[in-house]
C-alpha positions as CSV (number, residue, x, y, z in Angstrom):
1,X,0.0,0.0,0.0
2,X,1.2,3.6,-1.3
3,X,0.2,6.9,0.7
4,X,0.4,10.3,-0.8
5,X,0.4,13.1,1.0
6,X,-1.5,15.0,-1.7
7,X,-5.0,16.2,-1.2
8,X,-7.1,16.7,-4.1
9,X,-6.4,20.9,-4.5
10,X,-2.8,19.8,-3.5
11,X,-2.9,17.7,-6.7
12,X,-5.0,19.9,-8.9
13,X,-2.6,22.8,-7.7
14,X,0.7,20.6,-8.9
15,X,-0.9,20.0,-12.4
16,X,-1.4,23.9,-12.7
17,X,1.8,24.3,-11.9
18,X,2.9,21.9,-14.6
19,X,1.4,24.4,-17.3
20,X,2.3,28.4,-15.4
21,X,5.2,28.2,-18.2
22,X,2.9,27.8,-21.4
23,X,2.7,31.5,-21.9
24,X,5.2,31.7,-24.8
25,X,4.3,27.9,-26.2
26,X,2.6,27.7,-29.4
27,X,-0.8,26.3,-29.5
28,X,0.7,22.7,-30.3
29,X,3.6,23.4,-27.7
30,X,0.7,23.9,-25.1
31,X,-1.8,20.9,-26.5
32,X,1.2,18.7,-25.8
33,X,1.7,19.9,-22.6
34,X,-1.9,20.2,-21.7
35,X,-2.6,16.2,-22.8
36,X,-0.6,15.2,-19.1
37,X,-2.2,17.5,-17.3
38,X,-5.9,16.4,-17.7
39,X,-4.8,13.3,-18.6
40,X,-3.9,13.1,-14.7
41,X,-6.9,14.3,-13.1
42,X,-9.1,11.6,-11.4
43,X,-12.4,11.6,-12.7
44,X,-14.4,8.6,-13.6
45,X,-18.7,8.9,-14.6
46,X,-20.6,11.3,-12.1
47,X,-17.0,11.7,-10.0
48,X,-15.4,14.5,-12.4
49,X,-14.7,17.4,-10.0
50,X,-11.0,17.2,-10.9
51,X,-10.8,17.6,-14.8
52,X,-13.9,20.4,-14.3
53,X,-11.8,22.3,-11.6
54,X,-8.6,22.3,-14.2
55,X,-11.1,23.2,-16.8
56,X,-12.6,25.9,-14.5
57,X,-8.8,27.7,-13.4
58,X,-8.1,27.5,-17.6
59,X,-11.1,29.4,-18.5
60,X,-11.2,32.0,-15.5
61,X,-9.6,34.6,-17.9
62,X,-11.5,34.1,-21.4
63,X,-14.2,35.9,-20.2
64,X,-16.6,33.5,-20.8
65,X,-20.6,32.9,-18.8
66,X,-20.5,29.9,-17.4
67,X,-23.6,27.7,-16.9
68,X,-23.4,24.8,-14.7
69,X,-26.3,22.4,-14.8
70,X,-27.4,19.3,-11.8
71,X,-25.4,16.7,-13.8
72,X,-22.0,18.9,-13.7
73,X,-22.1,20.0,-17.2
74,X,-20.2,23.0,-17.7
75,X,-21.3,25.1,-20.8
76,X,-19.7,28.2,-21.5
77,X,-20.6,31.4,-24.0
78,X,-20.0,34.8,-24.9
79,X,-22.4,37.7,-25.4
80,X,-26.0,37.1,-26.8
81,X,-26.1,34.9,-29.8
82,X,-27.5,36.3,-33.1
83,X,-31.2,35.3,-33.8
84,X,-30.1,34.9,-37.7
85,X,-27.3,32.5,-37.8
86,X,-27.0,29.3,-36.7
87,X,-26.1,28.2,-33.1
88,X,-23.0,25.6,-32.4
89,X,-22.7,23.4,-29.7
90,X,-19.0,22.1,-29.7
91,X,-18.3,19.1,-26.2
92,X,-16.0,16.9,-25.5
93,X,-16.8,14.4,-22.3
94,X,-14.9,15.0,-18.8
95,X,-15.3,11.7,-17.6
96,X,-13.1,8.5,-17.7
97,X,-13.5,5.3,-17.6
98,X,-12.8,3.6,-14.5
99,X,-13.8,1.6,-11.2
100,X,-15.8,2.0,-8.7
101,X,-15.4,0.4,-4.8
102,X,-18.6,-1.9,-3.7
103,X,-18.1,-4.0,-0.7
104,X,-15.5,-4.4,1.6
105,X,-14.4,-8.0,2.7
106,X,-13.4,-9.0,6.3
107,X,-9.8,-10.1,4.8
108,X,-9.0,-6.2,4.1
109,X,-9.8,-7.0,-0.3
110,X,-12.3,-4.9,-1.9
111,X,-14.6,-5.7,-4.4
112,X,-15.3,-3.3,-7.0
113,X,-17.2,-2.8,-10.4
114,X,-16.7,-1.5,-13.6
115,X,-18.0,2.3,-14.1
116,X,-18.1,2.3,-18.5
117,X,-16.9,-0.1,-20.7
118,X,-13.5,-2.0,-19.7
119,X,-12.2,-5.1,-21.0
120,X,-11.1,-6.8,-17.8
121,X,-8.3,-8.5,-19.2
122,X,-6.7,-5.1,-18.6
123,X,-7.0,-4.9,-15.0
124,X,-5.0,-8.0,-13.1
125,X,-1.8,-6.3,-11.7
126,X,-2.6,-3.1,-12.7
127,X,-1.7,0.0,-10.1
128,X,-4.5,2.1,-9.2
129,X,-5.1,5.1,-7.4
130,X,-7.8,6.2,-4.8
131,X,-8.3,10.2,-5.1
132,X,-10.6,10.6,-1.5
133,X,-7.9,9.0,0.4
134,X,-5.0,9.5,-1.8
135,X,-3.4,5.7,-2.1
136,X,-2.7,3.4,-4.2
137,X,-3.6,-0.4,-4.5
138,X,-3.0,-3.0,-7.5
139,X,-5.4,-5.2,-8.6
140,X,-5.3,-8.9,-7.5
141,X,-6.9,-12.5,-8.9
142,X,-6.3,-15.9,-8.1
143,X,-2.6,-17.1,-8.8
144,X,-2.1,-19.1,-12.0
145,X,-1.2,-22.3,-10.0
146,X,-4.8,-22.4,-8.4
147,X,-6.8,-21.9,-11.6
148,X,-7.3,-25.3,-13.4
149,X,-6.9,-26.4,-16.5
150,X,-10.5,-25.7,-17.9
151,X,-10.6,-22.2,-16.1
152,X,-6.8,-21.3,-18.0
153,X,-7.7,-20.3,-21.6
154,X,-11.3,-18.6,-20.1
155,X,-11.4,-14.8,-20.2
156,X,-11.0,-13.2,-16.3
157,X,-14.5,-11.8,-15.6
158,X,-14.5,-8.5,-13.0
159,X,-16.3,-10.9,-10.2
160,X,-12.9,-13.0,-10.0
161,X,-10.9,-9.4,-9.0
162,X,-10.1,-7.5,-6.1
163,X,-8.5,-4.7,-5.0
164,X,-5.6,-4.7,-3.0
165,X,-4.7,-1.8,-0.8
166,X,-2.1,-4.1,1.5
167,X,-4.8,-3.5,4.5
168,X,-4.8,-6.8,6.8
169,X,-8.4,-6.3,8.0
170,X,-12.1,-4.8,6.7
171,X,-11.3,-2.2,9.7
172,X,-8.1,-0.8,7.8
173,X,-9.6,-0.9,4.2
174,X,-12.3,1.6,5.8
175,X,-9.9,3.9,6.6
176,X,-8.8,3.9,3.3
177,X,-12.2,3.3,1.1
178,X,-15.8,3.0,1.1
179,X,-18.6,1.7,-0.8
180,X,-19.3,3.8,-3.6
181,X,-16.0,5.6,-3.9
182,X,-13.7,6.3,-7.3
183,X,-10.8,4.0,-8.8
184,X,-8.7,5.0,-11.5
185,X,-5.9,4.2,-13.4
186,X,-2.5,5.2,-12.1
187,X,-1.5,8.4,-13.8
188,X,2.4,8.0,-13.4
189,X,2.6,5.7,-16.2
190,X,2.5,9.1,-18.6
191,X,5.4,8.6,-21.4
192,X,6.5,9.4,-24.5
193,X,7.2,7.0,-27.4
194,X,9.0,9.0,-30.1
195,X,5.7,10.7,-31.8
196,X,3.6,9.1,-29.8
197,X,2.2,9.5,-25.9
198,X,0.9,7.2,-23.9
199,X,-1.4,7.5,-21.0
200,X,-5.1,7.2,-19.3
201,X,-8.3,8.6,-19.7
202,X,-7.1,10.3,-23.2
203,X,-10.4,9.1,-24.1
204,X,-11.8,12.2,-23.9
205,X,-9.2,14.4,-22.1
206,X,-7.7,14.5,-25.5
207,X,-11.0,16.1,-26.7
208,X,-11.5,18.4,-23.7
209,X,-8.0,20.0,-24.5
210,X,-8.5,20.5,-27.9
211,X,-12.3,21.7,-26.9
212,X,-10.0,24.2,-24.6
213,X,-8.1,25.7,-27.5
214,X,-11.1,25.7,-29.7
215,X,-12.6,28.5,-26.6
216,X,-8.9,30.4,-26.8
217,X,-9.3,30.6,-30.9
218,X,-13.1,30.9,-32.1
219,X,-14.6,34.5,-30.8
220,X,-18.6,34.0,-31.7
221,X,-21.5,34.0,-29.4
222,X,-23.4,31.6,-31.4
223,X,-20.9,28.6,-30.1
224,X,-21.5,27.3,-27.0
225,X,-18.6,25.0,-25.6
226,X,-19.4,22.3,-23.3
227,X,-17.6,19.8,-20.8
228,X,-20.2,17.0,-20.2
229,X,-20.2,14.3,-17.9
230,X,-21.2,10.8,-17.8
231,X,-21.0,9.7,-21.1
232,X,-19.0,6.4,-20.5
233,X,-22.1,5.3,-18.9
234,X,-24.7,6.4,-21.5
235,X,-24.0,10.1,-22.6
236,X,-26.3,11.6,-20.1
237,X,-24.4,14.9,-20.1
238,X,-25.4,15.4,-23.7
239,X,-28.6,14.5,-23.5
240,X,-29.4,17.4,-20.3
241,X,-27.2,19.7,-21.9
242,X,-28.3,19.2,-25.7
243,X,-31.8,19.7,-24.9
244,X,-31.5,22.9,-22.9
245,X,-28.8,24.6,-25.4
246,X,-31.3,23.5,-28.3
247,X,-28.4,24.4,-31.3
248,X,-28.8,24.1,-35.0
249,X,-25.6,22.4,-34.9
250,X,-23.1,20.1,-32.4
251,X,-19.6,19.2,-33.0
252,X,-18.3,16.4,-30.8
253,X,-14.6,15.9,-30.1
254,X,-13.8,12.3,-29.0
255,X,-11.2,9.6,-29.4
256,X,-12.0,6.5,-31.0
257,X,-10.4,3.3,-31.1
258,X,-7.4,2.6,-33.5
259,X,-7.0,-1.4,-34.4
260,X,-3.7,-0.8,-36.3
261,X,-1.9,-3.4,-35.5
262,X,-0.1,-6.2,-36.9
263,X,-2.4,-9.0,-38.7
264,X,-5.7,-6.7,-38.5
265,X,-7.2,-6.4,-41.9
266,X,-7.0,-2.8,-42.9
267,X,-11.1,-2.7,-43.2
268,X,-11.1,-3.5,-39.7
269,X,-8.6,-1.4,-38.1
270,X,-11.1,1.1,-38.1
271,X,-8.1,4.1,-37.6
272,X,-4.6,4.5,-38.1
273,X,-2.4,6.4,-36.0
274,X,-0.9,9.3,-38.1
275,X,-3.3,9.7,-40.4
276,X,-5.4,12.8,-39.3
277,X,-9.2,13.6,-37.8
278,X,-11.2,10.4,-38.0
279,X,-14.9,11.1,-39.2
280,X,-17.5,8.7,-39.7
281,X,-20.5,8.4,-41.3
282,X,-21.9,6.0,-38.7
283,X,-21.7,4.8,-35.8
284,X,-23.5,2.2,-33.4
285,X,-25.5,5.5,-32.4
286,X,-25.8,7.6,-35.2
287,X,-26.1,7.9,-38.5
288,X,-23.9,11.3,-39.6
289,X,-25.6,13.8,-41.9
290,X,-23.9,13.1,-45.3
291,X,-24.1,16.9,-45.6
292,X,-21.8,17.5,-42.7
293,X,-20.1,14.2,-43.3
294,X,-18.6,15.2,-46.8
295,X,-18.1,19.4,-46.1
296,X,-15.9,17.7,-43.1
297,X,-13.7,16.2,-45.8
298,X,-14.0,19.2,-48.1
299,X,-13.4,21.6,-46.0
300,X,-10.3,19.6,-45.2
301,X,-8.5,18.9,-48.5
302,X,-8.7,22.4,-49.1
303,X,-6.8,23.6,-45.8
304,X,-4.4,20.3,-46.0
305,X,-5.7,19.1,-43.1
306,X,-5.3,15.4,-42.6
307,X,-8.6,13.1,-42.3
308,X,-9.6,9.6,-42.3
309,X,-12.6,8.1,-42.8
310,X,-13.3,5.5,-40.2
311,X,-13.1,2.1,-41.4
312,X,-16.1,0.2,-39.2
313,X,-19.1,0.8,-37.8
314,X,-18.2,0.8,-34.4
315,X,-18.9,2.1,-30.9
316,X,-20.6,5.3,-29.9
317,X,-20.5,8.9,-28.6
318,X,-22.5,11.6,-27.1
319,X,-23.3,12.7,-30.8
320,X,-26.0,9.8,-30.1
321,X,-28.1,11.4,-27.4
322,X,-27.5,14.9,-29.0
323,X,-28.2,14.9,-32.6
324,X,-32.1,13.2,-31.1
325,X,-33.0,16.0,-28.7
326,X,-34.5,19.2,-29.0
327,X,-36.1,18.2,-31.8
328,X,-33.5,16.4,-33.9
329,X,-29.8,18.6,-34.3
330,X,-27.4,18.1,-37.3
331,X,-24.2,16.4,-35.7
332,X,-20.9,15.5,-36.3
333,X,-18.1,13.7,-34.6
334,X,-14.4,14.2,-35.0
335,X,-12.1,12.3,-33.3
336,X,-8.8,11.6,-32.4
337,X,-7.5,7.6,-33.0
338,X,-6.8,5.7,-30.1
339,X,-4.5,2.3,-29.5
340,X,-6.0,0.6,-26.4
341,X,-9.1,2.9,-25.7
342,X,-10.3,2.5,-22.3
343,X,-7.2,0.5,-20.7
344,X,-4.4,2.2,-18.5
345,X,-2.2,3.0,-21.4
346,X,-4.1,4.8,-24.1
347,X,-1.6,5.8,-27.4
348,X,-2.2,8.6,-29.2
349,X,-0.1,10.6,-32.0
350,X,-0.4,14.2,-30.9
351,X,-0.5,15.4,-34.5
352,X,-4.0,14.2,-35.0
353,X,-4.9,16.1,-32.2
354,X,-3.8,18.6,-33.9
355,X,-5.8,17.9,-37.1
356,X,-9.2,17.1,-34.9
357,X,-8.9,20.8,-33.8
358,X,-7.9,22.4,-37.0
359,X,-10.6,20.5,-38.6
360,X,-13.5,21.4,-36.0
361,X,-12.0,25.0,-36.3
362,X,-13.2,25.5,-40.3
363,X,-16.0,23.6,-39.5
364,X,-17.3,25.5,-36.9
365,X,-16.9,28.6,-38.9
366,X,-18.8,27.1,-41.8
367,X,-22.1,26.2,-39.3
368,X,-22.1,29.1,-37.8
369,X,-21.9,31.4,-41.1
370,X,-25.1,29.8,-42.5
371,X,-23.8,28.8,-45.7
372,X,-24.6,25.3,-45.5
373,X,-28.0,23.4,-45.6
374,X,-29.8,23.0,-42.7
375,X,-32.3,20.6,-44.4
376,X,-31.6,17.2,-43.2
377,X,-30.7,15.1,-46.5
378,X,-31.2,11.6,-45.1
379,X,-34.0,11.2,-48.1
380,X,-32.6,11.1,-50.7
381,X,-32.7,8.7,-53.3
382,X,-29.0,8.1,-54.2
């Protein structure tokens, strides 16, 4: 068992630290640098105080309104929008996937469940970290030599796992933990691979730093820039915030998961590293306006701005709950591709970061101008 002495403003207050010399970095310089720093904040579904209160400190001097709704959303604008162009809602999601502590046994273990969608082969022997009590445990499950032979080649399900903070007794672990409290990933394992960076939760801290320079670069009170909440375990965020905003247009940032890897059929990769902005035209939630899908890709070859189509229909984002409220809102995704989405060790190149934002940057210009259709053109023939 690993104490910090950290409490949670002492660890927000060293992450702001880790950016009070960005002042002279240019907007790539600062994305970089940004990625660690919200990549570190704790902050699985419905627990996302941290990444809001770095999101929060960033903002202070933009001179944005804020609006803060019961779910946590945090929805910022400027000015009064203009009654004869259209309105832009641009979100990326605060919260990570993660764990979350259930029951306590009389041994000192804890049980815990997932909180979004994890793979549990990712989790034996993993380091984790505890933000209300500041520790960190590792994830334990039975020792190879006391699983037999038909239970060996069988997937480890979450019920076979527990979480060892080194206590000796249930009395210890409660000092420590209680039911209903957050697990996440340990954030030292932050590195660098040549072009690459590896780390947790950049599914969507990715998108919320980019969403951040998108507020430091587009001036227009028809946008509306939102950090939601919760959508690892359904997009509620989107759904609360989509439906009181009520835009013409959204524009979700996201990551989504890269299968480029040796052996995987390129149709199935779904992304490649490297390559740019990935934009679909579905997903298992939505079906993208075609209109929006293919000015996305336009609007891109003519400012060189590198794009992919992705490959398979596959997974889903908070464009699902917010291109069916209010009414029905035209919606597209951009996102950034992802080796190993929701695991402890999430790859990303940060040059396609830097695409997603250029990209959403045009586009948000173009939707906001009123140049482009706002009929929805899912009827037509061919």
């Amino acid at each position: 068992m690993e104490h910090t002495d950290q409490t949670l403003d002492a660890f927000l207050e060293k992450l702001k630290e880790h950016s009070s010399g960005s002042s002279g970095m240019s907007p790539n310089q600062k994305l970089d640098s940004d990625l660690f720093r919200y990549s570190a904040a704790p902050g699985i579904s419905g627990r996302e105080a941290a990444p809001a209160c770095l999101v929060r400190g960033q903002v202070e001097e933009l001179g944005y309104t804020l609006t803060e709704d019961p779910l946590g959303n945090l929805c910022y604008h400027k000015g009064e929008p203009d009654p004869l162009r259209p309105r832009l809602m641009i979100s990326a999601h605060l919260d990570e996937v993660g764990l979350m502590a259930t029951y306590l046994e009389e041994d000192g273990m804890v049980r815990f469940t997932c909180v979004g969608g994890i793979d549990a082969r990712v989790l034996p022997g993993r380091a984790v970290y505890l933000p209300r009590s500041h520790c960190y445990g590792v994830i334990g499950v039975k020792p190879i030599h006391l699983v037999d032979s038909a239970q060996r080649g069988k997937a480890v399900s979450v019920e076979d796992l527990v979480l060892d903070l080194g206590a000796d007794s249930k009395e210890e672990t409660q000092t420590l933990v209680q039911p209903g409290d957050q697990i996440v990933f340990d954030c030292r394992g932050w590195t660098e691979q040549g072009s690459l960076v590896r780390g947790k939760a950049l599914d969507d801290r990715a998108g919320c730093v980019i969403l951040m320079q998108l507020m430091e670069q587009l001036n227009d009170s028809n946008i509306t820039f939102c950090f939601l909440t919760q959508e690892e375990v359904g997009c509620r965020g989107a759904k609360a915030a989509a439906e009181r905003i009520r835009p013409d247009y959204s524009i979700v940032l996201e990551a989504t998961t890269a299968a480029d890897l040796p052996e995987v059929p390129e149709q199935k990769q779904v992304c490649q590293l490297g390559k740019g902005a990935v934009v679909g035209f579905m997903d298992r939630s939505t079906i993208y306006s075609r209109n929006l899908y293919q000015t996305a890709f336009e609007l891109a070859q003519r400012q060189n701005i590198p794009i992919q189509t992705k490959t398979m229909v596959a997974g889903g984002n908070d464009a699902g709950a917010i291109h069916t409220a209010a009414g029905g809102i035209q919606t597209l995704a951009i996102s950034v591709p992802c080796r190993y989405l929701h695991s402890p060790s999430c790859v990303i190149d940060p040059k396609d970061a830097y695409a997603v934002r250029d990209l959403a940057k045009v586009l948000a210009k173009e939707m906001v101008s009123g140049r482009l259709s706002r009929e929805w053109d899912g009827q037509e023939i061919f």
